[in-house]
C-alpha positions as CSV (number, residue, x, y, z in Angstrom):
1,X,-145.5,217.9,302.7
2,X,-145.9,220.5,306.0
3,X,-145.2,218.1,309.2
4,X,-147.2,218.8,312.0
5,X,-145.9,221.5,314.7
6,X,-146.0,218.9,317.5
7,X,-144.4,215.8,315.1
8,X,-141.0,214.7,316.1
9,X,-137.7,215.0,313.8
10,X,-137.4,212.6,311.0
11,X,-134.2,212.3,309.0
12,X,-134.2,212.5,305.3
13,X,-133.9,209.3,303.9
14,X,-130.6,208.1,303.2
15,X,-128.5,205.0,302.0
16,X,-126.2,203.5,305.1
17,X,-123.3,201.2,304.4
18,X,-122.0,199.1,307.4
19,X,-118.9,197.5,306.9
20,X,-118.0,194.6,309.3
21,X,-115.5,192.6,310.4
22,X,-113.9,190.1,312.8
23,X,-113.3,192.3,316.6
24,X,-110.6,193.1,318.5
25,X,-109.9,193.7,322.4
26,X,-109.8,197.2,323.6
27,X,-106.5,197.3,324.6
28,X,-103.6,194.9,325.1
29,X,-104.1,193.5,328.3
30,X,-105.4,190.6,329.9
31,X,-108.8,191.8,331.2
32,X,-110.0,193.1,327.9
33,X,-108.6,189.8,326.2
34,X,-110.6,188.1,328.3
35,X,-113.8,189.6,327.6
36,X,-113.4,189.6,323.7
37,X,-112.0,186.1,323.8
38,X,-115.2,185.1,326.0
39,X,-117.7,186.9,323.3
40,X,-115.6,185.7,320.2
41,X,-115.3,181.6,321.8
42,X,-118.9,181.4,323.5
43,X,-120.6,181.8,319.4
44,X,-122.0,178.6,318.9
45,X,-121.1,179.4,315.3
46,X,-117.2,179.3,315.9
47,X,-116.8,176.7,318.3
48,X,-119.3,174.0,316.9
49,X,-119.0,172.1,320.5
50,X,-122.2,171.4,322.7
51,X,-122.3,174.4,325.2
52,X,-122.8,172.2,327.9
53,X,-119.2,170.8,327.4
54,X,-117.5,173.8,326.0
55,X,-118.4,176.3,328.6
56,X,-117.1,174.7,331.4
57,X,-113.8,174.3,329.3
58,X,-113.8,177.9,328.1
59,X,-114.3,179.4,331.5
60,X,-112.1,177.7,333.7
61,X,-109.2,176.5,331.5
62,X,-108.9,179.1,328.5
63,X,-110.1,182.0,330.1
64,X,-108.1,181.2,332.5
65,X,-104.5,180.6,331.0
66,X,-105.1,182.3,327.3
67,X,-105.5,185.8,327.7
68,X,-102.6,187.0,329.0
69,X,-100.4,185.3,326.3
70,X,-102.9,186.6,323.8
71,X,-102.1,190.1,325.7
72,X,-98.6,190.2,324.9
73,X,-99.4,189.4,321.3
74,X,-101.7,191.8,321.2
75,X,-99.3,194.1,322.3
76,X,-96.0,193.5,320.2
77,X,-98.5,195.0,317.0
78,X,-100.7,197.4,319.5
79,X,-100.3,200.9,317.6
80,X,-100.9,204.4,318.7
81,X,-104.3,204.3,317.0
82,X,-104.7,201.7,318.9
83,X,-105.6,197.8,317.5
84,X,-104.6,197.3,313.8
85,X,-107.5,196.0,313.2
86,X,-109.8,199.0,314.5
87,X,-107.7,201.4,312.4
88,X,-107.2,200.3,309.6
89,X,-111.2,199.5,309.6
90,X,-111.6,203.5,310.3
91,X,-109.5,203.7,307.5
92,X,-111.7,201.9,304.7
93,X,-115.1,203.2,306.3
94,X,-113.2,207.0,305.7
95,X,-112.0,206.3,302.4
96,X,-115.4,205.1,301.5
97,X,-117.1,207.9,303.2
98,X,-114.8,210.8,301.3
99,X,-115.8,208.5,297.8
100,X,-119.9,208.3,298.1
101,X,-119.8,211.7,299.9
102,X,-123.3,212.8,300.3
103,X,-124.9,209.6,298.6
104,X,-124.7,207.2,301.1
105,X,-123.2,207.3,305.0
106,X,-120.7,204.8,305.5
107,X,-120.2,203.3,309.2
108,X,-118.0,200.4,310.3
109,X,-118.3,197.7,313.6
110,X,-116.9,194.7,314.7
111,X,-118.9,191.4,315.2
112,X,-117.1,190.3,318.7
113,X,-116.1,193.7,320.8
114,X,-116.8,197.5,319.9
115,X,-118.1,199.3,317.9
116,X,-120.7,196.4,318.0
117,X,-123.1,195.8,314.9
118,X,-126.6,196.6,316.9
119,X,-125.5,200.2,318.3
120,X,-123.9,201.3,314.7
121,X,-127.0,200.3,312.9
122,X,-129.1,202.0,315.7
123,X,-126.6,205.1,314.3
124,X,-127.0,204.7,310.7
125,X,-131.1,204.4,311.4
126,X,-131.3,207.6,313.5
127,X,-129.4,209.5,310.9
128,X,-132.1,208.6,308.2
129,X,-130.7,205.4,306.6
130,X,-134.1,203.3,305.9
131,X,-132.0,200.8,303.5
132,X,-128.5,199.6,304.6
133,X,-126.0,197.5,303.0
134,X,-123.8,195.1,304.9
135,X,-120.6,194.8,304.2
136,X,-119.3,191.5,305.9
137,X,-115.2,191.8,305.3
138,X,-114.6,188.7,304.4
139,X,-113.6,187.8,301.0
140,X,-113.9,184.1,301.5
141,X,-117.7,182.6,302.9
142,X,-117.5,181.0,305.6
143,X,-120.3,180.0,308.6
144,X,-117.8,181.0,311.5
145,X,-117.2,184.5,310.0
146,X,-119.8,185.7,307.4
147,X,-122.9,183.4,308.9
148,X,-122.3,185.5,312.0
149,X,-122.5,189.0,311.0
150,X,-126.0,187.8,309.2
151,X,-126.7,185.7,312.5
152,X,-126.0,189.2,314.9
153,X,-127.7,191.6,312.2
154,X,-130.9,189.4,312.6
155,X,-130.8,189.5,316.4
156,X,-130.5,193.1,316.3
157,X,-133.5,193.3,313.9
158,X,-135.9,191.4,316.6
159,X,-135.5,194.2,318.6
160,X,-136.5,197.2,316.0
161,X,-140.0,198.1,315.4
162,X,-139.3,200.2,312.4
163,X,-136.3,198.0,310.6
164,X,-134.2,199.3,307.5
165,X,-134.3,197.4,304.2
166,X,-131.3,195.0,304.3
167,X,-129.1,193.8,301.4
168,X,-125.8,191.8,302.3
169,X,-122.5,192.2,300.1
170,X,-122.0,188.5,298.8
171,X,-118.6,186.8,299.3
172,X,-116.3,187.6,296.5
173,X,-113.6,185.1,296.7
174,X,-113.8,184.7,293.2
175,X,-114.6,188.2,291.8
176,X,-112.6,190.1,289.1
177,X,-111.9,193.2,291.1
178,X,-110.8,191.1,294.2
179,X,-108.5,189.3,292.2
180,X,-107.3,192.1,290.3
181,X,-106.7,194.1,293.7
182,X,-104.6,191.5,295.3
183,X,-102.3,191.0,291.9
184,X,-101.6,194.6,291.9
185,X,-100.8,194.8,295.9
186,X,-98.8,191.7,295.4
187,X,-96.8,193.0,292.4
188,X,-95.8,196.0,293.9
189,X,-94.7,194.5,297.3
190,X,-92.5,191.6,295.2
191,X,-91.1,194.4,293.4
192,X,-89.5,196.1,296.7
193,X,-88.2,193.1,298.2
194,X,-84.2,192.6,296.9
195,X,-84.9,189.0,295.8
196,X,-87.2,187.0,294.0
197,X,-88.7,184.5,296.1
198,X,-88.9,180.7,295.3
199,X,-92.2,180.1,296.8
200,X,-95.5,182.6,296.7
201,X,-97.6,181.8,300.2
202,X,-101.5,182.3,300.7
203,X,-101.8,181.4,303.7
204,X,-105.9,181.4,305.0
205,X,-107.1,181.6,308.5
206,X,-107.6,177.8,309.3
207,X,-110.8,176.0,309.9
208,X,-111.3,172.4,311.6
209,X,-111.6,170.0,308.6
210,X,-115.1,168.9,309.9
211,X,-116.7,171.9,308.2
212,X,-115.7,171.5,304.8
213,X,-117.1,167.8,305.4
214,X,-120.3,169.6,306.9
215,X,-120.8,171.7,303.1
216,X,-118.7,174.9,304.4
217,X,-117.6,176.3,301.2
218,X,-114.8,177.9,302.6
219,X,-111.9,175.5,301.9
220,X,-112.5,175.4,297.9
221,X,-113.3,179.2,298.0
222,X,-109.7,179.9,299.4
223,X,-108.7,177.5,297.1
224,X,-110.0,179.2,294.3
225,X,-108.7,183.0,295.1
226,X,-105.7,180.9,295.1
227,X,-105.6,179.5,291.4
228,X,-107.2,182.8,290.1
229,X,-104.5,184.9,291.4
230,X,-101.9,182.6,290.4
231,X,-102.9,182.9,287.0
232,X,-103.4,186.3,286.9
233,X,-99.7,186.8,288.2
234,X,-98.0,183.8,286.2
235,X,-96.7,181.7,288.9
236,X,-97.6,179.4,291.1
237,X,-99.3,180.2,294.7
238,X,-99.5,177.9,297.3
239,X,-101.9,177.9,299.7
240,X,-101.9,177.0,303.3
241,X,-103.9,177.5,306.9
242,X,-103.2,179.1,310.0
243,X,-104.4,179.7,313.8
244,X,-104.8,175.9,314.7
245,X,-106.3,175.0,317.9
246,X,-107.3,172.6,319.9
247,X,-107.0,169.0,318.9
248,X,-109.4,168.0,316.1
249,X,-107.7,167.9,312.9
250,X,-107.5,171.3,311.2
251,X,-107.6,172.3,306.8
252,X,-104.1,171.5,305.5
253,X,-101.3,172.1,305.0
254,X,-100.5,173.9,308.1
255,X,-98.5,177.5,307.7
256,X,-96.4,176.9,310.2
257,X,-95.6,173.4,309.2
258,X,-94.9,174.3,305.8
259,X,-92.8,177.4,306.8
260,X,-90.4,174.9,309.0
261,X,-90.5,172.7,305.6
262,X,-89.4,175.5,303.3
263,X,-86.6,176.8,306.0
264,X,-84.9,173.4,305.9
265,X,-85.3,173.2,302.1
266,X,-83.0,176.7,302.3
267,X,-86.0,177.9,300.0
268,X,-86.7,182.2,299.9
269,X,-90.6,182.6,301.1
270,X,-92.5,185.7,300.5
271,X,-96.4,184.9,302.5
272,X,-99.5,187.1,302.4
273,X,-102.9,186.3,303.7
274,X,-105.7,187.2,301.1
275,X,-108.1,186.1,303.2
276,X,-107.3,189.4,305.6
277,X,-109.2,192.6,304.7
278,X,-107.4,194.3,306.8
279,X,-104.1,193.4,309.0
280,X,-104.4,192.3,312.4
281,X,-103.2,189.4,315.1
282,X,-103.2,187.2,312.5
283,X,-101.3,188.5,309.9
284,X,-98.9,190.9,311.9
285,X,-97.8,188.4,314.9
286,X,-98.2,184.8,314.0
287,X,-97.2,185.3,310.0
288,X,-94.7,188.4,310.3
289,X,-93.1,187.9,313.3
290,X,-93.8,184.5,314.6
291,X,-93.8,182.8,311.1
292,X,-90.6,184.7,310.5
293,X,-88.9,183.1,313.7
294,X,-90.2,179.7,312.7
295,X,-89.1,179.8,309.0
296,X,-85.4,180.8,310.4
297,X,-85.3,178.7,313.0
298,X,-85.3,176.2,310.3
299,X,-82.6,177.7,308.5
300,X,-84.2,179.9,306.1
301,X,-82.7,183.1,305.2
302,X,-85.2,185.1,303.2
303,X,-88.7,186.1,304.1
304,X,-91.2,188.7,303.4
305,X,-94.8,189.3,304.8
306,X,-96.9,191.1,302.2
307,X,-99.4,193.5,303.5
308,X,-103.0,193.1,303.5
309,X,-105.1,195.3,300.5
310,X,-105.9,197.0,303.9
311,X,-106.8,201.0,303.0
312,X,-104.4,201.3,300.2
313,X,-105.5,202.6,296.2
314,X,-106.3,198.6,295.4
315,X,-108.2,197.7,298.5
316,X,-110.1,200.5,298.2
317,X,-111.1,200.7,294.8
318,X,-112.3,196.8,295.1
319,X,-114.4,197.7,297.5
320,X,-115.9,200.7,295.7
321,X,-116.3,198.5,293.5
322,X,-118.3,196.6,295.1
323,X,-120.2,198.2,297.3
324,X,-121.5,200.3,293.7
325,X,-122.7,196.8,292.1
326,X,-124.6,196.1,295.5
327,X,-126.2,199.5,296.0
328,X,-127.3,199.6,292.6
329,X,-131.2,200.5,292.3
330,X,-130.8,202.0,295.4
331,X,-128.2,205.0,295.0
């Protein structure tokens, strides 16, 4: 069909694929800590506290005193591509793009900080994408994580007139090629370290017990990646849960609790977090360096952190893998 002289450019249709995941600052230093801390802490979804108590306590004490601890975290992993987080992200959303090619356009964005998730579906949209695929990075479902990439997508869809088709990638704690993927990054990482470690850690990001009591599936889907991948490497994995705060009793047991234990127990410790797409603050300061201290302040002697699936030939096929099953009909 001949457009009109006087119509305005329209973009062929295509297939978008927006990959999300958690946020980071934009640089190591307190201001921009500040304000990611104060978008990450003030979703109602995260910090399931009345706003009318919690505000008053995140603005004037945390705010306050957090970010420039957070800061120098930040900044013992910072990189010269800047937060591990953000890069390695660019890193999957370009390995997907060079896969898919011309059959879909693949974007990436950050629930809490930038890219944010309204602006890059504005991006995919104006480059012709009418059906879009969300790619929520979390392998395990959980409300403060996965609830709130579909929570900021639907906000952003208020404001459209013309809004893209939507599917969501499910959670795939449980899936073959998930569990496959992390037995093959596992396996080759045990197979450079110059022992054989006694005790195989999972350790998960850590949720306030509450939510599992609330019907959060989170806690038996961690719990699950778990036993699958245990089986699927013939031997034990045990599972704990990091990033506590605040006073209410948290999932258990506690990484850094059980890294003390295993010190003093003169046990060797090799830890990975499976519930990490991608490295970050998380994984690179409070397991590898931080959980390191703690384990040989103990006495321990040997320890390893495993790398996340991250952009590497497992990772990335999983997430081919994926993505295919979710676009089919579509593509």
């Amino acid at each position: 069909m001949t457009l009109p002289p006087d119509h305005p450019p329209v973009a062929a249709p295509q297939i978008g694929v927006l990959l999300v995941n958690l946020g980071t600052p934009d640089a190591p230093d307190a201001p921009s800590v500040r304000r990611y801390l104060a978008e990450f802490l003030s979703d109602r979804r995260v910090v399931e506290i009345p706003q009318i108590l919690w505000q008053p306590i995140l603005r004037g004490i945390i705010l306050t005193t957090r970010p420039k601890k957070s800061a120098h975290a930040y900044a013992q992993v910072w990189t010269d591509d800047g937060s591990p987080l953000a890069a390695i992200t660019r890193a999957q959303c370009a390995a997907l793009q060079g896969v898919f090619g011309d059959a879909a356009r693949v974007a990436y964005a950050m629930r809490y900080g930038k890219p944010a998730i309204g602006p890059a579906i504005d991006t995919l949209m104006a480059a012709g994408c009418q059906r879009i695929l969300i790619v929520p990075m979390y392998p395990q479902y959980c409300a403060a994580t996965t609830a709130t990439v579909v929570d900021a997508v639907g906000e952003h869809m208020k404001t459209l007139r013309w809004q893209p088709a939507l599917r969501y990638l499910p959670p795939y704690h449980d899936d073959a090629a998930y569990i496959a993927a992390l037995k093959a990054s596992v396996e080759k990482e045990l197979a450079a370290l110059d022992y054989t470690p006694d005790v195989l850690l999972a350790s998960f990001h850590g949720m306030p017990e509450r939510t599992l009591h609330l019907g959060d599936p989170y806690h038996c889907q961690c719990r699950k990646t778990a036993r699958l991948l245990s089986e699927a490497l013939g031997r034990p994995v045990e599972v704990a849960f990091q990033s506590r705060f605040g006073r209410a009793k948290w999932l258990e047991p506690a990484t850094d609790a059980r890294l003390e234990a295993l010190g003093k127990a003169g046990k060797s410790v090799a830890i990975f977090a499976p519930g990490f797409s991608a490295d970050c603050l998380e994984t690179l300061e409070e397991l590898a360096i931080r959980g390191r201290e703690q384990f040989e302040a103990a006495g321990g002697a040997r320890f390893a952190y495993l790398p996340c699936l991250n952009a590497g030939a497992p990772g990335m096929a999983m997430i081919e893998t994926l993505v295919r099953r979710e676009l089919a009909g579509w593509l």
